[in-house]
N, C-alpha and C positions, 0 to 999 in steps of 0.2 A: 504494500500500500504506500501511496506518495506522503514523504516525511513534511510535517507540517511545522511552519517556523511565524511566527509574530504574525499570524492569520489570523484575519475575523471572520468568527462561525457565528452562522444563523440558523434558526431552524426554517423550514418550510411547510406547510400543510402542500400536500399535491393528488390534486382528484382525477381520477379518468381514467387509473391503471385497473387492468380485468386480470393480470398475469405476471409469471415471473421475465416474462420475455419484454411486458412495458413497464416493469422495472429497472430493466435491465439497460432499456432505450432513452431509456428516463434519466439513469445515471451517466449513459455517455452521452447524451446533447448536455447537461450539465458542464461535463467534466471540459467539452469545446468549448464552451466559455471562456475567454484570454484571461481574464481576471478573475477565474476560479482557481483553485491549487487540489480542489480536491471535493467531491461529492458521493456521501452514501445515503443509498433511498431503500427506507423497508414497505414493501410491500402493504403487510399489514395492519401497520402505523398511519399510511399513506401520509409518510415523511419521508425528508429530506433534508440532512445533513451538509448544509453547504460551506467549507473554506476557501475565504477570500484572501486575493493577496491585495485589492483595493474592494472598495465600494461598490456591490454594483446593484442597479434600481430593479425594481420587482417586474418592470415593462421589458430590460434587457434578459432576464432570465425567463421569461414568457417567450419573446419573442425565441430564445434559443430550444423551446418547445413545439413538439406539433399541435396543432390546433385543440386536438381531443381530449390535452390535460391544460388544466388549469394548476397554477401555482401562491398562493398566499401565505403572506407571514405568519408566523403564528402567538398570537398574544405572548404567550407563555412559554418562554425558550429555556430549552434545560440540556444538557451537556448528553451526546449522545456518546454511551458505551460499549467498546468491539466487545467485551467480555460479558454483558447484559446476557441475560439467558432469556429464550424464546420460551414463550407460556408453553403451557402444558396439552395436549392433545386437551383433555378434562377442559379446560379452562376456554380454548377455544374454542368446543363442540356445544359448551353448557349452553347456548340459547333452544342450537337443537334439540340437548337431552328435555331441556326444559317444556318445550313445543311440543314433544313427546307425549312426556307425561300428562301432559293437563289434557291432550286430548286422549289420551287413554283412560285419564280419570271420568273424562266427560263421556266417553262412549259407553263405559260398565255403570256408571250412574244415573244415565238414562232407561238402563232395563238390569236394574237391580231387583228391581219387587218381581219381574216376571223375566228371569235369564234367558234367554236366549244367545246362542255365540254367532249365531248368522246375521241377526239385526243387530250387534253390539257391533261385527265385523265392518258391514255395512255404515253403519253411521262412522267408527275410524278413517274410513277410505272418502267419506263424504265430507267429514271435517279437516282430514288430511289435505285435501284438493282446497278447499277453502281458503284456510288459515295460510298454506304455502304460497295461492295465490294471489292474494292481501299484500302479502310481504313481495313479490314479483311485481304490482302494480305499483310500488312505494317508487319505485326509479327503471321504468320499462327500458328507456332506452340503455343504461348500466346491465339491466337483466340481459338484452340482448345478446350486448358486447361478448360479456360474460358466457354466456351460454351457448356461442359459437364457439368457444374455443373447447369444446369436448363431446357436443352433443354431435353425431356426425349428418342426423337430418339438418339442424338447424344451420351446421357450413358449410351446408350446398344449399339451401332454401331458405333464403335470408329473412321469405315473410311466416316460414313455419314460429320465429323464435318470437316474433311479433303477438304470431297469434296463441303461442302456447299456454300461456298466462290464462287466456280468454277460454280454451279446452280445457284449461282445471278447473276454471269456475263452473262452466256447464259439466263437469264431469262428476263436482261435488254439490252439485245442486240434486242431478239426478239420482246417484245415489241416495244424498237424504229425501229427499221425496219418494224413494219407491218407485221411479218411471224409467225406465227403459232399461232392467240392469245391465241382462247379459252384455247389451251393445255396450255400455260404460266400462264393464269387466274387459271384453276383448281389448276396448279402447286403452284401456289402461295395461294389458302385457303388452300395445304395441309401444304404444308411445314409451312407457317406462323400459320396456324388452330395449329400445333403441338405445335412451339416452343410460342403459346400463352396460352400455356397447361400450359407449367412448367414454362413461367412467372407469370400467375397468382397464381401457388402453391408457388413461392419463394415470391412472395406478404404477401399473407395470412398467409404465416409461418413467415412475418418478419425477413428474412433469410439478412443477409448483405452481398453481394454477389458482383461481377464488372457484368455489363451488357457487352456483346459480339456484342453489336451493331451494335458499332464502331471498333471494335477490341480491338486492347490492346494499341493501340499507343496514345489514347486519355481515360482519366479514368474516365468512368460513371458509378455513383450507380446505381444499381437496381430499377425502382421509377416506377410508375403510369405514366411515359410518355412511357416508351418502351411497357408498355402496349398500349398506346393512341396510337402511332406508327404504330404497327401491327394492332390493329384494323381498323387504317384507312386504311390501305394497303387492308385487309381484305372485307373491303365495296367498296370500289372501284374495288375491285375482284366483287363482288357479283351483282353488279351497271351492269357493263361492260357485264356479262355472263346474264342477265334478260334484259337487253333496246334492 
């Protein structure tokens, strides 16, 4: 890494990145900057660690951006450390686990007085569709971005990732109403069968990538749970279409 001498560091706020690869782009248009000595951008954070060897204004480091990210200071500047430890799997998944649970509480609490596992399955898979896509509507265009980089319909068919959002709402409407299942069942191994196509390739290539889960409003890695996810979604498809 470039040795740092009587530099002014700044922090940055920087929006736009969907990947490890527009973080990666992010830190070299940075680093071209003549009057930079040195820039590290996390992902995660959606930060950027900038050392100056002079001054340089927020419109010069903009302009040394592609259009798609935005850059802003950030009130609150605090010294960024190579030795910082990255959160915990736990810690980053905890909205999903949490998203989890409450509709799992909510689907056995709805037919607690009279169980049944097929209407309890049912309403899961109808609330699941819901609440997932709430959180996809929150920054459609971010969703999209994002959702091209693994799902392998939506980066050939730029207006499938548009309209996916819009197929989980009808797909958890129908379910909780009772209306049309089987066809929502199919619907749901194809579309989920698909986008657990290019989960699994972005696994196995250890790709650092954001997961489109949740959208963009919440920042989840790519992990072995959005696999666990879909698959569950996927047997409970398959459960439902055979009982």
């Amino acid at each position: 890494m470039t040795m740092i001498t009587n530099d002014i560091q700044h922090s940055y706020t920087i929006t736009g990145m969907t990947c490890n690869g527009c973080r990666a782009g992010v830190e070299r248009d940075l680093k071209a900057i003549p009057e930079v000595s040195d820039a590290m951008v996390s992902l995660e954070k959606e930060e950027a660690i900038i050392h100056m060897a002079s001054p340089v204004s927020l419109a010069t480091l903009q302009a040394g951006l592609k259009p798609k990210y935005t850059i802003t200071e950030n009130t609150q500047q605090r010294v960024f450390s190579t030795t910082e430890q990255p959160l915990s799997k736990w810690r980053q998944l905890r909205p999903l686990f949490l998203i989890f649970g409450y509709i799992t509480v909510a689907s056995i609490g709805l037919h607690y007085k009279d169980w049944k596992v097929e209407e309890a399955m049912l309403d899961f898979m109808g609330l699941f569709y819901i609440v997932f896509s709430f959180f996809k509507f929150l920054d459609l265009k971010g969703f999209v971005l994002s959702f091209k980089m693994y799902d392998p319909l939506a980066n050939k068919i730029n207006v499938y990732g548009w309209m996916y959002p819009f197929i989980e709402l009808v797909l958890g409407i129908l379910f909780l109403t009772r209306t049309a299942i089987p066809t929502a069942l199919i619907s749901t191994l194809v579309i989920l069968g698909v986008t657990t196509i290019g989960v699994t390739r972005s696994l196995l290539s250890k790709q650092e990538i954001q997961c489109a889960c949740l959208g963009t409003a919440l920042k989840l890695p790519m992990t072995e749970a959005t696999f666990i996810e879909n698959a569950i979604m996927i047997v409970m498809a398959v459960f439902m279409l055979f009982i």
